[in-house]
N, C-alpha and C positions, 0 to 999 in steps of 0.2 A: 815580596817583590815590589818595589820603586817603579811608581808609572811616571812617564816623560810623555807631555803630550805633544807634538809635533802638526798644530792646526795653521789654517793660512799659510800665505805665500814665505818664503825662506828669503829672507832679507839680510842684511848687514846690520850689525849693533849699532851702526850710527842712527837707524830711522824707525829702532823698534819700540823708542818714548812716544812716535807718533803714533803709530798705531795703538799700541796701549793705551796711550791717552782718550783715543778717540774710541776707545772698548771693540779695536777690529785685531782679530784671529790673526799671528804671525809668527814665524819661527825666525830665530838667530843665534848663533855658535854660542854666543855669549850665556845663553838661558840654559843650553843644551848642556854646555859645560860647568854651570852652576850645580847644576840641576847631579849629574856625574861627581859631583866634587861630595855634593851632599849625602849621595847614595854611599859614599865610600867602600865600594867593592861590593856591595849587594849585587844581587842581580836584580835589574831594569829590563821593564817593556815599554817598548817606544810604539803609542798608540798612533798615526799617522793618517790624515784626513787636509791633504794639500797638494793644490795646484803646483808647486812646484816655482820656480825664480832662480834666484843667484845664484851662479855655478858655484861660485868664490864661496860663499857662504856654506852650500851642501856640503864640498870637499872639505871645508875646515869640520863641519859637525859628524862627517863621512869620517875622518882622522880621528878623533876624538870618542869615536865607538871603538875604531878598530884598536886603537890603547888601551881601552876601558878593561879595567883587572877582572870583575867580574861579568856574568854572562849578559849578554844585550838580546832579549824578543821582540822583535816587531810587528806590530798587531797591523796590518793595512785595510782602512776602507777607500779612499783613493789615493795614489802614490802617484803622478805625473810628474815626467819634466825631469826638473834637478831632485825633486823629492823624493826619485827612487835613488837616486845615490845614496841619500840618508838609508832607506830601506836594505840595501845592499850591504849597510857599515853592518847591519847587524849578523849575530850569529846565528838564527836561527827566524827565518822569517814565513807568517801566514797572512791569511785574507782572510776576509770577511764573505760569507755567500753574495752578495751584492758590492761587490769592489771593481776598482778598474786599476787596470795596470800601464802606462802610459811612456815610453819612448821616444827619443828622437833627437836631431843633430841639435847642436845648441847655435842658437841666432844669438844674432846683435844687428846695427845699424854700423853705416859706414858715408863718411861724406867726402870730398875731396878729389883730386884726382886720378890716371890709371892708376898709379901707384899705390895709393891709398886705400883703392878698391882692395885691390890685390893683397897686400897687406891684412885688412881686416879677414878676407876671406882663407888665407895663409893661417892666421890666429886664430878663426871657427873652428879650419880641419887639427890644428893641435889640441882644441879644448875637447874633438870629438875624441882624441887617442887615450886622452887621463880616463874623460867617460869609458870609452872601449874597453882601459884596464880594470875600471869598476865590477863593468857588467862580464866581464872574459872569467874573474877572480870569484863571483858571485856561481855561475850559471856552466861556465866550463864550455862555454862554444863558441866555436872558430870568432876572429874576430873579423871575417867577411860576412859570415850572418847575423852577426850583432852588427854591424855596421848597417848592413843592408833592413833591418828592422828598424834602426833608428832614419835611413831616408826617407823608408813609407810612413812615420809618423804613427809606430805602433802602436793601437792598444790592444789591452788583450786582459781576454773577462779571466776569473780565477784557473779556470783549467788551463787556456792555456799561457798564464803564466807560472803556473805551474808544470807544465811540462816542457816549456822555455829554462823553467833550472830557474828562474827569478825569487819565485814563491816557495816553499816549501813544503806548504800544505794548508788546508781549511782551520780554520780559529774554532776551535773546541763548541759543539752543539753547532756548527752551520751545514753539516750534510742533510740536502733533502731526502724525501722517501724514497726519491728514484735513484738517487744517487750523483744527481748533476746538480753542479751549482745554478745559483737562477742567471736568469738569460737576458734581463732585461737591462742591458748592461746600452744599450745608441742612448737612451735617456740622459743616461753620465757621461755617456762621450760629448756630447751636444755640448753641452754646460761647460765643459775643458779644455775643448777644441781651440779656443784662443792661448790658450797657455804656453810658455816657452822656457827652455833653461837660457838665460842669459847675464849678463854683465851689469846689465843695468836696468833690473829688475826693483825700484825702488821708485820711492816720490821723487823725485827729480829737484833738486835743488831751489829752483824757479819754485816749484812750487812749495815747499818748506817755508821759503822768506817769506809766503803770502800768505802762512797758514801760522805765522811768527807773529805775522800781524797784527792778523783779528784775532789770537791767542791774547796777546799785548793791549789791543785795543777793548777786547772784553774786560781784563782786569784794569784799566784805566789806566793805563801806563801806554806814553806814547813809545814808541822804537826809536832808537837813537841809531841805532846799528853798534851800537858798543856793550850792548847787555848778552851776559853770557847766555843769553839763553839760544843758543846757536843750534844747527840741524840734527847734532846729537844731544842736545840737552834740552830739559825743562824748566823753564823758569824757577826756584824755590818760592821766592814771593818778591812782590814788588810795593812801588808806593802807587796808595790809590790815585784820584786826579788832583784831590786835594791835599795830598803828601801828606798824611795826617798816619794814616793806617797802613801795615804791611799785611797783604791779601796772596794765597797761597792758590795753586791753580785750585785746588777744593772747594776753596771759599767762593772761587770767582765762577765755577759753575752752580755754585749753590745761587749766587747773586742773580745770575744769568743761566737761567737753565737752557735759553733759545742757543746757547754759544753751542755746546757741543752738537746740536741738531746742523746749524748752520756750519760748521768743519765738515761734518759728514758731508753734506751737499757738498761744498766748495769742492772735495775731491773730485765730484763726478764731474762735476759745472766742469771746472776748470780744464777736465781731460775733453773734456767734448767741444769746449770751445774750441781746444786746442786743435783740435780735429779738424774741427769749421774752417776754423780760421785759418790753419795752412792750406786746406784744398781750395776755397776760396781765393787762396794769395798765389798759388799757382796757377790757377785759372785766370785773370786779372792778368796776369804776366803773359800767361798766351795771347791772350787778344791782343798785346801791342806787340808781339813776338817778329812782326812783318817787316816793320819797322829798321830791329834792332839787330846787330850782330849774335850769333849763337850765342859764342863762346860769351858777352857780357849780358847776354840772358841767363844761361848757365850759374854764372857764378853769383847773377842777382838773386837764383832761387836757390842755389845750395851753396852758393861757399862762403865764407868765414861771417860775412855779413849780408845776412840776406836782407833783402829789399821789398817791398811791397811795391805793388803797382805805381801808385804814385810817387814814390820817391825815386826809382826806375828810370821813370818817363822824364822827370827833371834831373837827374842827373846822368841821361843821356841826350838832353839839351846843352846840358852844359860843355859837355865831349863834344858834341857837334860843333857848338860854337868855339868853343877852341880849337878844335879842327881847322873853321875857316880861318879862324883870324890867325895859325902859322900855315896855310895853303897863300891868302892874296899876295906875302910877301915874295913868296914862291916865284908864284905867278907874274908877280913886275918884277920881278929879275930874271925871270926865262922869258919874259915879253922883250927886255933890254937886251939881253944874247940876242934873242934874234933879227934884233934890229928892225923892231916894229915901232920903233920912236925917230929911225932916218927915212923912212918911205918919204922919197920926195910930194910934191903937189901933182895931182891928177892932171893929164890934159885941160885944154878949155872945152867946157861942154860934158866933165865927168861929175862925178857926185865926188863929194868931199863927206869923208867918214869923219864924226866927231870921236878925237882920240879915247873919251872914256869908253866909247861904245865897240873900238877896234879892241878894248882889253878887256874889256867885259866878254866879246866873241871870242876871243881868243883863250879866256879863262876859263871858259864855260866847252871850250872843243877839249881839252885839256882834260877838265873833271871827267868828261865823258869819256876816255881814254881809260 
């Protein structure tokens, strides 16, 4: 039998040289399908130990069982998220006495406006119905209480996902004395609890180019933006700084052994900053929120270009002032309609108003209007 190991998050083949590179646990169709190609109709156990990610991704590697000529076992120690899909493609599926079994709708993120909401949340409840046919095809129950298992965010230790129809049965040698599998199953939950099947379950672009870098920069080669070593590829080699020698990523970690330590960080770094530094730029924005109209608060912190405090604050300076200066011409032509320029001379013994100061009152009762 042909072991397929199914560890880390379930990604897309464009981001699976990062992680590789950087020696972090991932799955992607592309491995899964090599891997099927190689076993040519043996039968395969797909041993599964992941948090779960790309819907897109599970359903392709989910396909790709269910074609599979020969028989497919899946060995699970945790299956969450999208990673029970994969769990589900197989034909015959167990647990580990200490496993978790993990359900629930699939998120994403959504920016824009009603429409937009709506949309994205239209596109969740269809990505829930593919799942629903997953687990309906696997488990044989109604698809209201598959539905309703994936709102509460199920998990469920081996028994009872094995009597949910998910599991099949305990992994050879894990029955206790008493008969119950073990229990200590909130520990695992704790630790997954953040996990999600969704869309864009990967490094993020943004952060790719910066990890392209100091990739580049370690091997002495500055980025140009023209080298193919783009979000799905790895550099082969490059020229060192003195163009002399071509250095292969191998060589460039042998050179610099701190590089791969420093990728590692950079991932967390950059997600925490990332953290920071929105909720801080949202907060920043509230405090001059008094100020400013909603709707060009709004779109300063979520729409297409968002803004930080500062650049905000000056470019509703700028609004403002361009406000007045098409409001004053306004203003001396509704001064001239009303004929605030023929008021004859006051009596003798009245005050005489100086005319910038009757248009100034007069501009000024207006704004207040």
């Amino acid at each position: 039998m042909v072991k397929i190991n199914v560890k880390g998050p379930v990604i897309s083949n464009d981001y699976a040289w990062l992680y590789k590179w950087l020696e972090m646990d991932c799955c992607c169709p592309k491995d899964i399908e090599t891997a099927l190609e190689e076993a040519a109709g043996d039968d395969v156990c797909i041993e599964i130990n992941s948090p779960g990610g790309l819907c897109a991704s599970a359903f392709e590697i989910y396909t790709a069982l269910k074609q599979y000529q020969g028989k497919v076992t899946a060995n699970v120690i945790v299956a969450c998220s999208a990673a029970t899909v994969i769990a589900c493609g197989a034909d015959e599926t167990y647990a580990s006495g200490a496993s978790i079994f993990m359900i629930h709708n699939s998120q994403s993120q959504a920016a824009g406006d009603y429409r937009d909401l709506q949309m994205g949340a239209d596109a969740l409840k269809e990505i829930n119905e593919s799942l629903i046919n997953v687990y309906e095809k696997k488990t044989g129950l109604s698809r209201e209480e598959i539905q309703d298992l994936m709102d509460n965010d199920t998990y469920m230790s081996p028994a009872k996902a094995i009597e949910k129809g998910f599991i099949n049965g305990l992994m050879p040698g894990m029955d206790t004395k008493d008969g119950k599998e073990g229990t200590a199953i909130n520990a695992v939950a704790s630790v997954v609890a953040g996990m999600f099947n969704s869309f864009a379950y990967a490094v993020p672009e943004d952060k790719a180019a910066l990890l392209k870098r100091v990739i580049m920069d370690g091997m002495g080669q500055q980025d140009t933006g023209n080298n193919a070593a783009g979000a799905g590829q790895v550099p082969a080699a490059v020229e060192n700084k003195e163009g002399e020698n071509k250095m292969t990523l191998e060589e460039a970690i042998a050179k610099n052994p701190e590089l791969k330590e420093e990728l590692g960080s950079l991932l967390k770094e950059a997600e925490a900053k990332g953290v920071t530094g929105e909720r801080n730029r949202l907060k920043e924005l509230d405090a001059i929120s008094a100020s400013v109209a909603q709707e060009a608060l709004n779109n300063a912190k979520y729409g297409e270009k968002p803004l930080d405090a500062k650049e905000f604050a000056y470019q509703a300076m700028l609004d403002d002032k361009i406000k007045m200066s098409a409001y004053m011409p306004d203003a001396v032509s509704d001064a001239e309609e009303a004929g605030v320029n023929n008021v004859g001379i006051l009596p003798e013994g009245g005050e005489v108003s100086n005319e910038a100061d009757e248009l100034a009152a007069y501009a000024n009762k207006r704004k207040e209007v």
